[in-house]
C-alpha positions in Angstrom: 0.0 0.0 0.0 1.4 3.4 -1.2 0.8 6.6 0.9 -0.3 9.9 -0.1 0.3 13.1 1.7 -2.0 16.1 0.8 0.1 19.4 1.6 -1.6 22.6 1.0 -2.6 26.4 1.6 -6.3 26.4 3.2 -8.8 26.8 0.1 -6.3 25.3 -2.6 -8.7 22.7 -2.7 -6.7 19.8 -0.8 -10.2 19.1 0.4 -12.1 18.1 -2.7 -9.2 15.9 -4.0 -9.2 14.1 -1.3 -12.9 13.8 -1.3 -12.8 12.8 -5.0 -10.2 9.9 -4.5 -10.9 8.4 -0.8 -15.2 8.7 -1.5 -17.3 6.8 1.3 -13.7 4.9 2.2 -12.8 7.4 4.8 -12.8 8.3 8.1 -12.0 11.2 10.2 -10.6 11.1 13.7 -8.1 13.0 15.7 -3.9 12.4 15.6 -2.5 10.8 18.9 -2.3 13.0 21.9 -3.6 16.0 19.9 -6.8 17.6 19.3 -5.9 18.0 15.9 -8.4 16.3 13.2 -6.9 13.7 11.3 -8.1 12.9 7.8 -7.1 9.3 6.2 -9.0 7.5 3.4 -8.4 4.7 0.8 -8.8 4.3 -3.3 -7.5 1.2 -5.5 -6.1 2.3 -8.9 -5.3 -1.1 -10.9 -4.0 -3.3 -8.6 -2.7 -1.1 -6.4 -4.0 0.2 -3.0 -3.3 3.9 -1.5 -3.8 5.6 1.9 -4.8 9.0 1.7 -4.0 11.4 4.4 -5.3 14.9 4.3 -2.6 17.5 6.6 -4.0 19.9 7.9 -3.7 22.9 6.4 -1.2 25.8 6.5 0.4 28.8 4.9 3.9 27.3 5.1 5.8 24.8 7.3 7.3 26.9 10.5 5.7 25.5 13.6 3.5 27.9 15.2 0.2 26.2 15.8 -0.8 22.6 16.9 -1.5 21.6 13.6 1.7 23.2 11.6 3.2 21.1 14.0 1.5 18.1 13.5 1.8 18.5 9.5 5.6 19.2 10.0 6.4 16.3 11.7 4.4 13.8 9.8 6.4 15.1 6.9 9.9 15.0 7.9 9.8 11.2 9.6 9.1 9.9 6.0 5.3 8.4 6.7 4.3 9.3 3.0 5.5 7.5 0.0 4.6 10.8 -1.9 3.8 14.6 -0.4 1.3 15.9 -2.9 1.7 19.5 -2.5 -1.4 21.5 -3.8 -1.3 25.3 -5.2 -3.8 27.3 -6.5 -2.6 28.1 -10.5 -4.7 31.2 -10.2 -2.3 33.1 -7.5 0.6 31.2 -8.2 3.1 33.7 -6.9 1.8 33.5 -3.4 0.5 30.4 -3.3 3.8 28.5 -4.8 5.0 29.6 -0.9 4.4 26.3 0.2 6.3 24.5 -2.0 9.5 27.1 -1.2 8.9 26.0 2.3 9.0 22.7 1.7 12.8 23.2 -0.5 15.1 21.0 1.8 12.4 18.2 2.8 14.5 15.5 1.3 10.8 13.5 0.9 9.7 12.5 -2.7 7.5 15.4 -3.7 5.0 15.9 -6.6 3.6 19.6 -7.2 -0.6 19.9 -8.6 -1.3 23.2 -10.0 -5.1 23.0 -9.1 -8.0 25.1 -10.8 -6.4 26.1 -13.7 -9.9 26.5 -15.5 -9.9 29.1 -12.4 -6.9 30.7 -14.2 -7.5 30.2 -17.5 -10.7 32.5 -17.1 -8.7 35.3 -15.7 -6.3 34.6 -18.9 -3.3 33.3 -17.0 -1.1 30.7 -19.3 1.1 28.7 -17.4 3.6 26.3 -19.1 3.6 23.3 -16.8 6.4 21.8 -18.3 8.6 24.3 -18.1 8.2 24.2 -14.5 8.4 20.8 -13.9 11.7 20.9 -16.2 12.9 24.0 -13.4 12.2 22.5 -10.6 13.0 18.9 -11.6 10.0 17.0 -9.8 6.5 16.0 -11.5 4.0 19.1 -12.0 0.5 18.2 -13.2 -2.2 21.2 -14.3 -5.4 20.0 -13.1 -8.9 20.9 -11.5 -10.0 19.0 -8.8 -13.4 19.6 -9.5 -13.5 18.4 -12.8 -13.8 14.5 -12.6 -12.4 14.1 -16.6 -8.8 15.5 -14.9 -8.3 12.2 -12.8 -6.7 9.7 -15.4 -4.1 12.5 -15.6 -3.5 12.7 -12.2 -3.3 9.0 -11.5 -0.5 9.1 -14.8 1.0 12.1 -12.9 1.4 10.4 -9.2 2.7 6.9 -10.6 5.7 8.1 -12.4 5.9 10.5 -9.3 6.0 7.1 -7.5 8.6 5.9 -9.8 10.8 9.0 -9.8 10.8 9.5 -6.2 12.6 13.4 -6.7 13.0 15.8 -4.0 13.5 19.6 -4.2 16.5 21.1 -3.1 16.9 24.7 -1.1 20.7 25.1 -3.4 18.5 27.6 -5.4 17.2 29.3 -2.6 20.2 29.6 -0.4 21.9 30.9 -3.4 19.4 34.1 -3.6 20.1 34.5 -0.1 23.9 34.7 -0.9 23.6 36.7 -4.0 20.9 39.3 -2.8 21.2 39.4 1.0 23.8 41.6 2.7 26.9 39.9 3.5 27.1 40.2 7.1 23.8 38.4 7.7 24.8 35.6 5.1 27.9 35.0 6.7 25.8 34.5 9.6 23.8 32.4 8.5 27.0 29.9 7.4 27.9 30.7 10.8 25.2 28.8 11.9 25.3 25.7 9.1 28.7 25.4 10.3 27.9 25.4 13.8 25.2 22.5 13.3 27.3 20.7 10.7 27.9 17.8 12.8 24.2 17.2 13.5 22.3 14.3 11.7 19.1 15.6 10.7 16.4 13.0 9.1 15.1 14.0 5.9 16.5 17.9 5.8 18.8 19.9 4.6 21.7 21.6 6.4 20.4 25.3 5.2 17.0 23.8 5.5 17.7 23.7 9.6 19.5 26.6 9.4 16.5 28.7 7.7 14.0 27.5 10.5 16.4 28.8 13.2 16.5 32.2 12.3 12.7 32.2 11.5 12.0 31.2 15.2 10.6 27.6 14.9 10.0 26.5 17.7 10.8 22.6 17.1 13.7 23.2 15.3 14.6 25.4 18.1 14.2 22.5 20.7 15.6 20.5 18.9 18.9 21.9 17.7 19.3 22.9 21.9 18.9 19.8 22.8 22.0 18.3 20.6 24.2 20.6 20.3 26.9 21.4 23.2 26.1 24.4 25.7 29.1 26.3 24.0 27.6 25.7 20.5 24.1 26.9 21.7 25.7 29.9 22.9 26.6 30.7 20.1 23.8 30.2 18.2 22.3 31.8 20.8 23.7 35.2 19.9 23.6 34.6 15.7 19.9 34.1 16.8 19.4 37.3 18.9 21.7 39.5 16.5 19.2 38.4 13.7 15.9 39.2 15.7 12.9 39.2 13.7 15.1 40.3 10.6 16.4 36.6 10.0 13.5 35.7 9.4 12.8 38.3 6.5 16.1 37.0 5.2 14.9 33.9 4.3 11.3 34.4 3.7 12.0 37.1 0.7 14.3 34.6 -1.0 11.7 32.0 -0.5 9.1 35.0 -2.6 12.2 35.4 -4.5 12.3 31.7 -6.0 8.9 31.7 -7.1 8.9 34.7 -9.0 12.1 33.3 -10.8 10.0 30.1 -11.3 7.0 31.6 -12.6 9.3 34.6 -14.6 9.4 32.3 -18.4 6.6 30.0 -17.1 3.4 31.7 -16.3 1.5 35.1 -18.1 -0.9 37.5 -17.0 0.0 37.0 -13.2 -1.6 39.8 -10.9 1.1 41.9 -9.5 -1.3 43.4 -7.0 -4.8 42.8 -6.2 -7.6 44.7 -7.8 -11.4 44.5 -6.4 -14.0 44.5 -8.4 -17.1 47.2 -8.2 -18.8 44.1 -6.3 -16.2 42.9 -4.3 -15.7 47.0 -2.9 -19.4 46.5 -1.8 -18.7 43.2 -0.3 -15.7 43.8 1.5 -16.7 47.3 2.9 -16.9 47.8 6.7 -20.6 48.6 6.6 -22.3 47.8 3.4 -20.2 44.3 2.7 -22.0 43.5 6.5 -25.4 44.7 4.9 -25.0 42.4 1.5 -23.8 39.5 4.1 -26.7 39.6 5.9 -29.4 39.7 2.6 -27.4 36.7 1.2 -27.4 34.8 4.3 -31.4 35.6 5.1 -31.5 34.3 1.5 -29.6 31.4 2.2 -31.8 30.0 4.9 -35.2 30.9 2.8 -33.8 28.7 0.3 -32.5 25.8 3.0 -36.4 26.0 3.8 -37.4 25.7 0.4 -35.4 23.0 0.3 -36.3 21.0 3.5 -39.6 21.9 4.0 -41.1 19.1 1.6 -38.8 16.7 2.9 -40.1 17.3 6.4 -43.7 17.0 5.0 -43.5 14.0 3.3 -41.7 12.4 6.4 -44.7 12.9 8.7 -47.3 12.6 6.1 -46.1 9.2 5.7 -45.3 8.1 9.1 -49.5 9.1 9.9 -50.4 6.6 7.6 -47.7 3.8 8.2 -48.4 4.1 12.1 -52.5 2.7 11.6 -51.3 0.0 8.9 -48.4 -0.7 11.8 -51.6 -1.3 14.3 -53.5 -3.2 11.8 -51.2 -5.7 11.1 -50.1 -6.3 14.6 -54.1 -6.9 15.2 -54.1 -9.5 12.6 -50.9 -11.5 13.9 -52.4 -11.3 16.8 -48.9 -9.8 18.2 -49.1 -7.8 21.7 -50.2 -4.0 21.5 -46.7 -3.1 22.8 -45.2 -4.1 19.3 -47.1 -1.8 17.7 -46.3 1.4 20.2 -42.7 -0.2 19.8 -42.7 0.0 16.2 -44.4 3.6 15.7 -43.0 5.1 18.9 -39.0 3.7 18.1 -38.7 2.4 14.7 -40.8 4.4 12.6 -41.0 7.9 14.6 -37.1 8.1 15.3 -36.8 7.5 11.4 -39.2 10.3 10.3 -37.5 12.6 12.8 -33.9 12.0 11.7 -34.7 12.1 7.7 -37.4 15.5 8.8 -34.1 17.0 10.9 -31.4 15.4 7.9 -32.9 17.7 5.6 -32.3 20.6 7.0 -28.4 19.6 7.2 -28.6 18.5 3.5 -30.0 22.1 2.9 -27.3 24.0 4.8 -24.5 21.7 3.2 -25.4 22.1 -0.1 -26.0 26.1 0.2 -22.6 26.8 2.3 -21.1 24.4 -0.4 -22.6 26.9 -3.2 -20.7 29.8 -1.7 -17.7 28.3 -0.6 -17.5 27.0 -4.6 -18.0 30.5 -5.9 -16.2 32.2 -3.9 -18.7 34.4 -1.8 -17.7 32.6 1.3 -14.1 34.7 1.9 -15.8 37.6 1.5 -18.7 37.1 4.3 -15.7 35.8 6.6 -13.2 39.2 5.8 -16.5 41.4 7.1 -17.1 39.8 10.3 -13.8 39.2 11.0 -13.3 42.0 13.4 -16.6 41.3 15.5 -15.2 37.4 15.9 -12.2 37.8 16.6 -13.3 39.5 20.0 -14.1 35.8 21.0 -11.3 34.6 19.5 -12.3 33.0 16.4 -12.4 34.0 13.0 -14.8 35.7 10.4 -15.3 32.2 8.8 -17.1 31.7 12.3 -19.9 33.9 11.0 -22.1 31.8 8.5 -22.0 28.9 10.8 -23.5 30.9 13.8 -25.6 32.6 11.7 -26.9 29.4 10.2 -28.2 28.1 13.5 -31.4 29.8 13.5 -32.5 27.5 11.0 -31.1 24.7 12.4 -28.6 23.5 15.4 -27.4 20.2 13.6 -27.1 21.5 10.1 -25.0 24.8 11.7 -22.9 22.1 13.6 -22.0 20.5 10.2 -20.9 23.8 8.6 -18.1 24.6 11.0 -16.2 22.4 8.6 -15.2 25.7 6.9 -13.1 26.9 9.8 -9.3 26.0 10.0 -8.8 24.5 13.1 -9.9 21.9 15.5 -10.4 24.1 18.4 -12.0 26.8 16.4 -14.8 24.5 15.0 -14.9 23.0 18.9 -15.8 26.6 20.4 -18.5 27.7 17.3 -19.9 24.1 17.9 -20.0 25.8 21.8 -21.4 29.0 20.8 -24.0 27.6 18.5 -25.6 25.1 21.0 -27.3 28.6 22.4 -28.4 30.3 19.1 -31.9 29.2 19.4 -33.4 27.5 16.2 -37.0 28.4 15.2 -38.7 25.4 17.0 -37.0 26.4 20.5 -37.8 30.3 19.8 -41.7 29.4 19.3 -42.0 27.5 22.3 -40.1 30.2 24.6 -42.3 32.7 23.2 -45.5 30.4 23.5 -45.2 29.9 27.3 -44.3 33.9 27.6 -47.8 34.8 26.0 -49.7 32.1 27.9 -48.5 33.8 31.2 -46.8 37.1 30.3 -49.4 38.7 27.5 -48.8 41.3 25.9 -45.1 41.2 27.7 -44.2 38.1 25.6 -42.0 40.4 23.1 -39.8 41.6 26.1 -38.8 37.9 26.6 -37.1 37.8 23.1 -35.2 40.8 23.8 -34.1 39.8 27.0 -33.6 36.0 25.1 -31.1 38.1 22.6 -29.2 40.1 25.1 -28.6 36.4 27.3 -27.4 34.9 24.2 -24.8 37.5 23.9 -23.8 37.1 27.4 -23.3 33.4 27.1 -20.7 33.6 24.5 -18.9 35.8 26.7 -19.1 33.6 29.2 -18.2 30.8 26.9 -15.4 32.7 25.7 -13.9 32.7 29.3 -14.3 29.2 30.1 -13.5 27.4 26.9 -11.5 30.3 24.7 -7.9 30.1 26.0 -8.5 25.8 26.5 -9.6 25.7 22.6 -7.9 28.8 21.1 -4.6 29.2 23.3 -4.0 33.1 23.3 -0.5 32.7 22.1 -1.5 31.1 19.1 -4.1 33.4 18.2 -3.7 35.4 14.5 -5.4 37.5 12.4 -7.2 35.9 10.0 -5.4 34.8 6.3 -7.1 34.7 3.3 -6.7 35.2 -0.3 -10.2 36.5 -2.0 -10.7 33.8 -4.5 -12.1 34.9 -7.7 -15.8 33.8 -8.4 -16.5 30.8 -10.6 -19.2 28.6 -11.4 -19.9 26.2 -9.0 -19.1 22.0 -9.7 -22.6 20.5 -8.9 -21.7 17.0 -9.9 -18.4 16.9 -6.9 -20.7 19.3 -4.7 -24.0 17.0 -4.6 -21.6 13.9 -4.1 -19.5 15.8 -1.4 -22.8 16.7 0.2 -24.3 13.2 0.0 -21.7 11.5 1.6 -21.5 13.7 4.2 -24.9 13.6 4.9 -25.1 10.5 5.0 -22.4 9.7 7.8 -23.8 12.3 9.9 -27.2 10.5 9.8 -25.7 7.2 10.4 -24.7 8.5 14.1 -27.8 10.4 14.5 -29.9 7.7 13.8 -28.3 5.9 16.2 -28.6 7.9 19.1 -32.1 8.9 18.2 -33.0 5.4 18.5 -31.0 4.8 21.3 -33.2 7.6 23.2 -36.6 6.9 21.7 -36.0 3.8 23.0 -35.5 4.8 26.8 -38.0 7.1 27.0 -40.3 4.0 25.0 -39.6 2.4 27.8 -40.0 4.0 31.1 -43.0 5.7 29.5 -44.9 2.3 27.9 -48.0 1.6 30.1 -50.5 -1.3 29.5 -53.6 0.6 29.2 -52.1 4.0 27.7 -52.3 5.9 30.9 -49.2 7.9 31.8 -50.0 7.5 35.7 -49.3 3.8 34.9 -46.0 4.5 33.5 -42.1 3.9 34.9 -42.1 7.9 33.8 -44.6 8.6 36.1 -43.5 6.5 38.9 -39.9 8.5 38.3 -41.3 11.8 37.5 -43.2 12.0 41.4 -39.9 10.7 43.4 -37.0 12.9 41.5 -40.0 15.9 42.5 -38.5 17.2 45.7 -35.2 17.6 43.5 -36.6 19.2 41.0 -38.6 21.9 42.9 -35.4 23.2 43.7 -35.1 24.4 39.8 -38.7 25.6 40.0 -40.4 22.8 37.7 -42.3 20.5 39.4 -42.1 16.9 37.8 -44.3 17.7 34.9 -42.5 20.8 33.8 -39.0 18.8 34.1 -40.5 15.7 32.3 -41.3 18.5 29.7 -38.1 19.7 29.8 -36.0 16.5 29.4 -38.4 16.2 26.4 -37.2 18.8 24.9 -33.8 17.4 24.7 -35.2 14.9 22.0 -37.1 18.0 20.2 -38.7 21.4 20.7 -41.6 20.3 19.7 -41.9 17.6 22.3 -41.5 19.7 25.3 -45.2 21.1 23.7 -47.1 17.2 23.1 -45.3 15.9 26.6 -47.2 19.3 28.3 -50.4 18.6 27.3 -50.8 14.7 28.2 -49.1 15.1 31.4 -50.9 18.1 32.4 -54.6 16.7 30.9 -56.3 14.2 32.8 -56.9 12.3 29.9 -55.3 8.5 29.5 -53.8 9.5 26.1 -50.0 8.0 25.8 -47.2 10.2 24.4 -43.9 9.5 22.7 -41.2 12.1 22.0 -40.8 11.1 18.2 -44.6 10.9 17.3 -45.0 15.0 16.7 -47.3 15.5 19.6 -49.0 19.1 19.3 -49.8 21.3 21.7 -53.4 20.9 23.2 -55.6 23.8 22.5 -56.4 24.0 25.9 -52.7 23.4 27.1 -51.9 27.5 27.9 -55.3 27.4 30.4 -54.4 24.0 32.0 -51.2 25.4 33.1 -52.4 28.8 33.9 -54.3 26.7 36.5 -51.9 24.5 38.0 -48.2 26.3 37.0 -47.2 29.1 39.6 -45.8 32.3 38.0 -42.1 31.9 39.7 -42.7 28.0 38.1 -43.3 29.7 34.9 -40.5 31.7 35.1 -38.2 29.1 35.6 -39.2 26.8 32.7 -39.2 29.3 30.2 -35.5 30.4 31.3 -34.4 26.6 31.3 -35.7 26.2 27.8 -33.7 29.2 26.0 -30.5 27.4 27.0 -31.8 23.6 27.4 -30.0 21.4 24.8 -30.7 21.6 21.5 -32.1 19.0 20.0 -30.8 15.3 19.9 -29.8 15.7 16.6 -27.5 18.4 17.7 -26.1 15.9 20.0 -25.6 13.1 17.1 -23.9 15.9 14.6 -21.7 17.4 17.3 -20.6 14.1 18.5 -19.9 12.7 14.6 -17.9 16.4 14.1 -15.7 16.1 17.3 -15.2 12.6 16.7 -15.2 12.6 20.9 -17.8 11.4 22.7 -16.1 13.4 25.4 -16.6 16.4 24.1 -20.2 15.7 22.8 -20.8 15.4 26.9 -19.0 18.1 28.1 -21.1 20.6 25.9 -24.4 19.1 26.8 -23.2 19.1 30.5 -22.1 22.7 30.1 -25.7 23.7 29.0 -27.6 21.4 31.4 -25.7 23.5 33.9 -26.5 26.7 32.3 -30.3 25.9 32.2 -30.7 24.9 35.2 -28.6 27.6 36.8 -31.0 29.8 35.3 -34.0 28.3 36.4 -32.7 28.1 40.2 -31.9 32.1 40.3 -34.9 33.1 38.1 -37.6 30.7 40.4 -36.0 31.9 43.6 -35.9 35.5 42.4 -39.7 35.3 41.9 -40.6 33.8 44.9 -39.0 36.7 46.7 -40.2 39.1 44.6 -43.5 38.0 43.7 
């Protein structure tokens, strides 16, 4: 088995060639010791078998966050038959970076010059042989998106495979010596001679030298730790002498190279970045905020559009499987309880996960749209300043944003951030943005007890939602996003293009389809246990384990304000907002009717006066300030714990908001009782 490395910038479109070759033979999962994601998949071609790994991505190879260093490393102990290092062909000159960086890897090394349709449109011609015959490795044109380019790069990585040529830093070093001033030159042979008797796996002398004076921090370490105290001394001082200028040294000869590589190989490359009448709008620190805001109201009216049907079809034909269910366990003769099994577990947990599935099919497929033409960057540059107060970045935006429509789908777009413990703290931040199911029922029990008043509710509901991501920010920022590695956000504006439906839908499908594999699961799991201690013989819920439960955890529960009712409502809505509504009015009627949390209970119409006459105001209080941060939904749960690939995780952030509710309902019902 061969294995592929994928090396490249963020949005060079590493991701969808290794979407394209791995398919449905993936999986995602975290390297060892770090909470870094780790992305490895499989594809035959012939007879042959390849592993795909996906590095994280990066700007260049100096080791300044947790997954530069995990990228680094992988690279220079020679895991990879082949590092496959992608570029974007349309900004060559700043994205061929990576590939100066990576000079002095002694690894075998291909280079894929990806959406050169991309460039081709903004009438760039690049002659791909003549750099391949500069640099002496193998350098494939190609557009990942574009399924007809494969056979090319399959032809492409074999005789890579065969060639096995590595790119040395000679050219680099001698730009350094020709163009830099003399003094810091001779210090930097100062230095190669001072580590000269070092072995170093898989990298060059000047290589070593280079990441000295730019202040990485591994090579740093490691360099210390082999060298004599005398020699580190002296490095020492080179290294101080140099400051943050030894750096610069090698970093313009790095710039250098590539324009000397693309100077006879590549026309019509942008010397300096010119926005279009659009992208002035877009970009600008008011009105690109205003066109953000239309596009992305517009992008949940069409994720509606889109799911809407879906979700009707589901329940329309769960109401008439459920009877025909019934009917045929009547004429086997088979106990009542298979049919409430069947319709309550089987058949309701299914409806609700495809119902809830569309939803993330709808935002996957609309982020995917904007990420493909290239409206994405510009949403994430505006809101940039605004998220970086919490320490994340502007990419943060459509993802939180997104979460109105719904929790799950939102948690599945934090894909388009660049880190691990970025897309950890949005996935933290978006388990309060209240999605329109939660926001109806908050405002529901605020009118049946508050009136006219109910408005104030969602103002105060805004302002609290605020103030939890500030709190969020202090307990889980520095854990997830260590200050020291914090940095302004990098991105190139890609220019627009049309998007690649066929690779999109695919994408999308796949993706789709893992994330309802878990959440099927642990809707099922769920149904299933609430099935069970809420089953009773005759239908009546008195008669039910639920019941028996729900009258001796009481005393407990009082504390929080909710007497057993309101909490059996409230762990309800766990499963679904909608739930916390049909649980209400069975266990508050004094009717016999059953209820299950997947068979789309409604509210009673009497349900606002039946509580009016048993609920307390203070009791009110506190249930309605325990829903606006109760968890989401348990699809939520299933998406965040397939996206974290940590079950951990998935139960520290449901923990966190079980503690948040509840807090509130405790100082809220207290509040009242003194008060009131």
């Amino acid at each position: 088995m061969r294995t592929i490395a994928l090396l490249g910038q963020p949005n060079s479109g590493k991701s969808t060639l290794f979407n394209a070759l791995t398919g449905s033979h993936q999986h995602v999962g975290n390297w060892p010791g770090k909470t870094v994601e780790r992305a490895e998949g499989f594809f035959t071609q012939g007879e042959e078998l390849y592993r795909v790994v996906d590095l994280p991505g990066s700007y260049g190879l100096t080791a300044n966050s947790a997954e530069e260093v995990v990228t680094r490393t992988y690279i220079e102990h020679g895991y990879a038959d082949i590092v496959c290092i992608i570029v974007d062909a349309s900004q060559l000159e700043r994205s061929l970076y990576m590939l100066a960086d990576f000079a002095g890897i002694e690894r075998p090394v291909m280079l894929v010059l990806n959406m050169m349709d991309v460039a081709e449109q903004k009438g760039k011609k690049i002659d791909v042989q003549k750099i391949e015959k500069l640099l002496n490795i193998p350098v494939l044109g190609f557009t990942a998106a574009n399924l007809d380019d494969y056979p090319k790069f399959f032809e492409t990585l074999n005789r890579a495979l065969e060639k096995k040529a590595t790119i040395s830093s000679d050219k680099i070093r001698d730009i350094v010596e020709r163009e830099g001033e003399k003094s810091r030159f001779e210090n930097l042979k100062k230095l190669e001679d001072l580590i000269a008797s070092l072995k170093f796996d898989n990298r060059e002398r000047f290589w070593v030298a280079s990441k000295l004076l730019e202040n990485d921090s591994l090579v740093r370490s490691e360099v210390e730790t082999a060298v004599t105290p005398e020699h580190w001394k002296q490095i020492k001082e080179i290294l101080d002498a140099e400051g943050a200028e030894g750096g610069l040294l090698t970093g313009e000869a790095k710039y250098r190279f590539v324009s000397e590589v693309l100077r006879d190989a590549s026309e019509g490359e942008e010397k300096s970045m010119k926005l279009s009448r659009f992208d002035k709008i877009a970009t600008h620190r008011i009105w690109g905020k205003i066109v953000a805001f239309f596009i992305l109201v517009l992008t949940l009216a069409v994720s509606m559009m889109i799911a809407v049907p879906i979700i009707a079809s589901c329940f329309g034909l769960q109401h008439v499987a459920e009877p025909l269910v019934v009917q045929m366990c009547e004429k086997f003769g088979w106990w009542p309880s298979v049919a409430s099994f069947v319709n309550g577990v089987i058949i309701g947990g299914l409806s609700v996960t495809v119902a809830m599935m569309s939803f993330v099919f709808a935002i996957l497929v609309t982020f995917g749209l904007m990420e493909d033409t290239g409206y994405l960057a510009r949403s994430s540059y505006v809101f940039d300043s605004w998220l970086s107060r919490l320490g994340l970045h502007g990419k943060a935006f459509m993802p939180l944003f997104s979460g109105l429509a719904c929790t799950g789908g939102a948690v599945c777009g934090t894909r388009v951030l660049d880190t691990r413990g970025q897309r950890l703290f949005a996935m933290v931040l978006l388990w309060s943005i209240p999605c329109g199911s939660k926001v109806a029922v908050v405002l529901f029990l605020a009118s049946v007890f508050f009136g006219s008043a109910a408005p104030l509710f969602g103002l105060v509901y805004v302002a609290m939602i605020f103030a939890s991501f500030l709190l969020s920010s202090k307990l889980f920022g520095n854990k997830l996003m260590p200050v020291n590695e914090r940095v302004g956000m990098i991105m190139e504006l890609p220019p627009y293009h049309k998007p690649h439906w066929k690779i999109l839908l695919k994408t999308v499908a796949r993706n789709v389809w893992a994330v309802f594999k878990k959440a099927i699961a642990v809707i099922w799991f769920v149904s299933l246990l609430f099935w069970l201690i809420s089953y009773s013989k005759d239908g009546n819920v008195e008669h039910s384990v639920l019941y028996t439960i729900g009258n001796a955890i009481e005393p407990f529960t009082q504390i929080f304000g909710m007497r057993w009712q309101l909490f059996i409502s409230y762990i309800g809505g766990i499963f679904s907002k909608e739930a916390s509504l049909g649980v209400m009015s069975v266990v508050f009627s004094s009717t016999t009717d059953a209820f299950s949390l997947v068979a789309r209970n409604e509210a009673g119409a009497n349900l606002g006066e039946m509580m009016r006459a048993v609920v307390t105001i203070p009791e009110a209080l506190a249930f309605i300030f325990a829903s606006m941060f109760n968890i989401p939904c348990v699809l939520a749960m299933g998406t965040t714990y397939r996206e974290t690939h940590s079950l951990k995780w998935m139960l520290a952030i449901a923990g966190y908001y079980f503690a948040i509710s509840l807090g509130l309902a405790f100082i809220v019902y207290h509040i009242a009782l003194w008060v009131l």
